[in-house]
N, C-alpha and C positions, 0 to 999 in steps of 0.2 A: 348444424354442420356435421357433428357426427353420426350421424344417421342415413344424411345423405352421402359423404363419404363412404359409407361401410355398403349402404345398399350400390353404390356407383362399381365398387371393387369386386362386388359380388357377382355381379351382372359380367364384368369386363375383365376379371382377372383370367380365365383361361386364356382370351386373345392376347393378352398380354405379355402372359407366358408364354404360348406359343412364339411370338413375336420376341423374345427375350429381351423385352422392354421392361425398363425399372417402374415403378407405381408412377412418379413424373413425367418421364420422358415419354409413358403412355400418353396418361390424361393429357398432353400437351397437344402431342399427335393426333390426337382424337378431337380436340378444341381447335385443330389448327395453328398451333404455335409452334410444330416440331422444331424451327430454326432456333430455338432457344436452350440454349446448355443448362439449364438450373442447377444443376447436381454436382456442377466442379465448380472449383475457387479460381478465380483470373475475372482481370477489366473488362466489360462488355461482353461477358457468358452469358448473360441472362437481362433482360429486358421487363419493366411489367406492361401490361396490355395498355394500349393510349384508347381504344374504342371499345365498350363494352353491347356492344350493337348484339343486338340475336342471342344474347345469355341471359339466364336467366340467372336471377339474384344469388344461386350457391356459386353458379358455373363461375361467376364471376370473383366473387370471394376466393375460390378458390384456386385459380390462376393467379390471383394478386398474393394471395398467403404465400404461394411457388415461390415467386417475387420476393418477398417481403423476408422470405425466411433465410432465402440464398443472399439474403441483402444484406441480412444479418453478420452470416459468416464470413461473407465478404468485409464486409464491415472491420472485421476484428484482424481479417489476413491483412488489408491491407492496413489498418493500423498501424502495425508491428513492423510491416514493409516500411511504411515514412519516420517508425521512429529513428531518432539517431542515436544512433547506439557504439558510434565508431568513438576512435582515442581521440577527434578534434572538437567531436561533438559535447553536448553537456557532459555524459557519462564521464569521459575522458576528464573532463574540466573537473570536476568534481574529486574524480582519484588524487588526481592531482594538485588539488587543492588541501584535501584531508590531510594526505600522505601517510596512508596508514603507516607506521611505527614498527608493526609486530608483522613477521611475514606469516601471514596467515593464510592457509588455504581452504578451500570447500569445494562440495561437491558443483556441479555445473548443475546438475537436478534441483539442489535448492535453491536456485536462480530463476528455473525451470520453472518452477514451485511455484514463485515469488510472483511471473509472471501470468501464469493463467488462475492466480487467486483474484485477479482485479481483470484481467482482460474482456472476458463474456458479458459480465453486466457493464464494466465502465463504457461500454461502447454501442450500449445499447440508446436511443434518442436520452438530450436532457428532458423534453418535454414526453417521453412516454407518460400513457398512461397507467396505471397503477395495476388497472385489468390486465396490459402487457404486460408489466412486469410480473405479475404475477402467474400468467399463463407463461411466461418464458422460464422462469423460477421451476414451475410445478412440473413444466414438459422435461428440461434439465435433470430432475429428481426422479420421475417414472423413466429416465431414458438411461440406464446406468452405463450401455456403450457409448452414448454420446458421451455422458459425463465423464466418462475415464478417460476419452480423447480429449477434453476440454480443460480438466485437472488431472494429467498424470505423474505417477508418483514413481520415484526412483529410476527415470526412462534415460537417464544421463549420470548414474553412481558413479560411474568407470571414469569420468571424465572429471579432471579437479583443474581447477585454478587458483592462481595468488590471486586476494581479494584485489592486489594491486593493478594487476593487471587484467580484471574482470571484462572491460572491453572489447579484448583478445576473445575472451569465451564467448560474448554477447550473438554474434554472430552464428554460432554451432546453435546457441538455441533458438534462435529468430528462425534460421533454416527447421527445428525441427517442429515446434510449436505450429509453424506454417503448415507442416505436414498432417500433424493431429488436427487441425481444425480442415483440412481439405478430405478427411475421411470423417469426419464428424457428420459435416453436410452431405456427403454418400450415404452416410445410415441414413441422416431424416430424412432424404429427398429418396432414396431408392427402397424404401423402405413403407408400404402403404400404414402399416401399425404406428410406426414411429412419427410417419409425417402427420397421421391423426390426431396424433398427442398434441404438437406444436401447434396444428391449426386448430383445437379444439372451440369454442363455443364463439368462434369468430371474432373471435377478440385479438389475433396478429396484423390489425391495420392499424399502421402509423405514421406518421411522417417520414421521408425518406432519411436514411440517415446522413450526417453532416461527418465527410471525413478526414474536415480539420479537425473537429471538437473531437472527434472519437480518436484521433492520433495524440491531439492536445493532453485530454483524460490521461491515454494509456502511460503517455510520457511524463504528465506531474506524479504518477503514482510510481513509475520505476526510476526516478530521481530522487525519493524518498527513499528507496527502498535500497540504493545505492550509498546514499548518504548513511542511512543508518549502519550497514553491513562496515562504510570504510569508521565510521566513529567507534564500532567494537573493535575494529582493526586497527586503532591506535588506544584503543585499552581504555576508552572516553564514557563517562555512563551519563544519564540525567539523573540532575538532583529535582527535587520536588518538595518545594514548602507551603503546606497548605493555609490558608486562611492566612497569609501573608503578600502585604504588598508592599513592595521594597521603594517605593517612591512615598510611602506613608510610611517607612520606619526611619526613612533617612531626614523627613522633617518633623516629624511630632515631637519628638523631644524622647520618646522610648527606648532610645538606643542609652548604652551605658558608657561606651567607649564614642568618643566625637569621632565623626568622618568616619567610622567602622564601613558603612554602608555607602559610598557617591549614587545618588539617584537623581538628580532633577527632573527629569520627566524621561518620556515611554518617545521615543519614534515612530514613524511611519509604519514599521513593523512590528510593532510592541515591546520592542528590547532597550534596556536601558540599563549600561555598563556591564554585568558577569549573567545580567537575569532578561528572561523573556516572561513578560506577564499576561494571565488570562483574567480577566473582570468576570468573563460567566462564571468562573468556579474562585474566583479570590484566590490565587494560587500563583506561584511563582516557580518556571523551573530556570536550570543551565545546565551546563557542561561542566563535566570535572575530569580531569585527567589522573584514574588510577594512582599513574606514576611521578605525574610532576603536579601535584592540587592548587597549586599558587600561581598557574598559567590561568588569566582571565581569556576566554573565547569574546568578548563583544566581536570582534573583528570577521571571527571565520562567522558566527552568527550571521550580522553584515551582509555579508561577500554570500550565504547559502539562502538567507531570503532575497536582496536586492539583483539576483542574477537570477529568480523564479525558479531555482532548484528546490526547493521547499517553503512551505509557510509555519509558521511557531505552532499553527493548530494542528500540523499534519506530521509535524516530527513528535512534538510534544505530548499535545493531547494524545494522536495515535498510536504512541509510545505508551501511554499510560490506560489505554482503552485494550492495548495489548497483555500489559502487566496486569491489570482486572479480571480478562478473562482466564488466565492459564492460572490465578489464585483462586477461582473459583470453578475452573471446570479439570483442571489440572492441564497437561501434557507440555510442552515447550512453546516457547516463541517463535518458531518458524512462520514464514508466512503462506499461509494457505486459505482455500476457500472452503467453507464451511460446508461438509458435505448434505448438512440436515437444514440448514437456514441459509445454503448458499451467499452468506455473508461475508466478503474477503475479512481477513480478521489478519493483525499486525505485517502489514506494510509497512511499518515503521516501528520495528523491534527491539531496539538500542534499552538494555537495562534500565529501571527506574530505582532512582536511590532517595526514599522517604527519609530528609531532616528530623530527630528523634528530639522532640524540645522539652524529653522527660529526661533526660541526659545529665547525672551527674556533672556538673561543671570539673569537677576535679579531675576527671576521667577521660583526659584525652583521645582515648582508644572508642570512645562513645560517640557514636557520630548519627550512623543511622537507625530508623527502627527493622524488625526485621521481617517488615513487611517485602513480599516479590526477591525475597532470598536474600535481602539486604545484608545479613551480619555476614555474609561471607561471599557475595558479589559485589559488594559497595566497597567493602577494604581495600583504603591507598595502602601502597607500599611499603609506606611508613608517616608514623604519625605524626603530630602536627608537631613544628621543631620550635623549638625551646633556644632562640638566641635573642639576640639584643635590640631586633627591632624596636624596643621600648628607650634603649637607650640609655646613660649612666649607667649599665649594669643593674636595670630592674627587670626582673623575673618578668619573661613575656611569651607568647604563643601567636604562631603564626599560620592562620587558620585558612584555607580553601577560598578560590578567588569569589567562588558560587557558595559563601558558607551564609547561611539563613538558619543559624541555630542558636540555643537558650545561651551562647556567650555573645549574644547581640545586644540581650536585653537584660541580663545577669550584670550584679558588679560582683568584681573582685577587689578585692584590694589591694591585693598583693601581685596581680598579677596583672599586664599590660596586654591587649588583645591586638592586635595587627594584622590586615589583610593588604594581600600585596597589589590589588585592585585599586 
């Protein structure tokens, strides 16, 4: 394909010049298709051929890649279009459900960020091929104007929002993202170099795309991504205990303190009382509130999977597939797409706080390890208090609703452990 491409342009780009027709709206011309808009974003611009009669095997490939590529970007515009992004919609529900705490503000760009880290590929077929994706992947990477309209950075600094009212801003960026991708598809399509790249070795045929599932996609991943922003908004992190599973510490007999832990079994969503459990990795995370630790979340958990604004894999694991890579490649948790492995990377970036179960028992101030910046991101506000939960006046400790640490499984003697779970 590209070979015939390059010799076709060779042949045909003075006329086309003269004619100050774009490389597409040439070749269209020239094939008879002029009625078709390729090269802008809007419903019913572009058409692909229903009869491939009198072309020959490139001619045709390459009117359907036209097709295929504007299909694409279409795809993602109107995504973005059907999501709902308004205060009645999920997003809304969601703020208001969290109710972040702390009035925190941010830029509109890291929103911005957040959304074209997941948009391009999530919207690509579920059943692409690998070839596609990876000729999509590779065209994106040689195409570095495409890419900066597809992930731009800092395009909305000036513009800040309360997390709480992030709804309100949803809007300013749907409008301009819509924008970057309606010049995106101008470079590939008016552009002979660039649209070569995208249609390279004939591998951009694929099913047309589906644009519930591509709205579906875009929307479970910016309902994560909203949950997480309002969960640091109320000062909320994940705990994470590895190699633990709280439905097996609350019946083997391991626990030191009776009832420390209520577990009888996992729900429909994998949650069961302060914890959400994973069986792939044997692990156990929750929610802990900074400021008030002895608030059990089961509930908002609940209310955030049973309403399809998140799943425990997408907050949790996500969360913690986030906190992996920035301890090992460094830079922050923002949510971006990866400009080398085009990989969106933490969509769900809410701090991870590793249970330390080398922890002095004496040492209340010991909680987590200091792994993903624990000793000084994990820190409640104050440590675990020292009242009578135990009752006649026995020395007692009132540990985190989500606490999965060595005073689970430690005795004391002297001391009574209590969680308000």
């Amino acid at each position: 394909m590209t070979e015939y491409l390059t010799v076709w342009w060779q042949a045909n780009e003075p006329e086309c010049t003269q004619q100050n027709a774009t490389f597409v709206s040439c070749y269209q011309q020239m094939a008879g298709w002029e009625q078709e808009q390729c090269d802008q974003t809007g419903p019913n611009m572009c058409d692909y051929p229903k009869d491939f009669t009198g072309y020959t095997p490139q001619e045709a490939y390459t009117l359907y890649a036209i097709f295929a590529i504007w299909q694409w970007f279409e795809s993602i515009y109107e995504a973005i279009e059907n999501a709902d992004m308004s205060a009645t919609g999920p997003i809304g529900k969601i703020v208001k459900t969290i109710n972040p705490e702390v009035p925190t503000t941010q830029p509109l760009s890291d929103f911005l960020q957040a959304l074209t880290a997941f948009a391009p590929l999530l919207t690509l077929p579920a059943d692409a091929s690998k070839a596609l994706r990876s000729i999509t992947e590779t065209a994106m990477r040689q195409s570095p104007g495409v890419l900066k309209q597809l992930n731009p950075t800092g395009t909305l600094d000036s513009e800040i929002v309360q997390i709480s009212d992030i709804y309100n801003g949803l809007g300013i960026i749907k409008t301009t993202y819509q924008q970057n991708i309606s010049t995106a598809l101008a470079l590939v399509q008016q552009n002979f170099t660039t649209f070569s790249i995208f249609a390279a070795n004939g591998s951009f045929i694929a099913p047309r795309a589906s644009l519930q599932a591509d709205t579906q996609n875009l929307t479970a991943a910016l309902e994560t991504y909203v949950v997480a922003q309002c969960l640091a908004g109320s000062n909320i992190v994940i705990t994470l205990a590895r190699d633990t599973n709280p439905q097996a510490l609350a019946s083997n007999g391991s626990m030191t303190t009776k009832d420390l832990i209520s577990c009888d079994s996992y729900d429909q969503y994998g949650v069961c009382s302060a914890w959400w459990y994973d069986p792939g990795t044997n692990a156990a995370f929750g929610l802990l509130s900074l400021s008030n630790p002895q608030k059990n979340y089961y509930d908002l958990m609940q209310t955030l999977f049973s309403s399809g604004w998140t799943t425990g894999a997408d907050l949790f694991l996500g969360a913690k597939a986030c906190a992996d890579y920035v301890a090992v490649n460094g830079g922050n948790r923002n949510s971006a797409l990866d400009p080398v492995t085009l990989v969106p990377r933490c969509i769900s970036n809410t701090q991870v706080c590793v249970w330390d179960d080398s922890c002095n028992i004496e040492d209340s101030r010991c909680e987590f390890t200091s792994e993903y910046g624990g000793k000084n991101l994990c820190k409640p506000t104050k440590d675990y208090l020292d009242d009578n939960c135990g009752g006649n006046g026995i020395s007692s400790v009132m540990v985190p609703a989500s606490y999965l640490g060595p005073l689970d499984t430690t005795q004391q003697s002297d001391v009574t452990v209590c969680n308000s779970s």
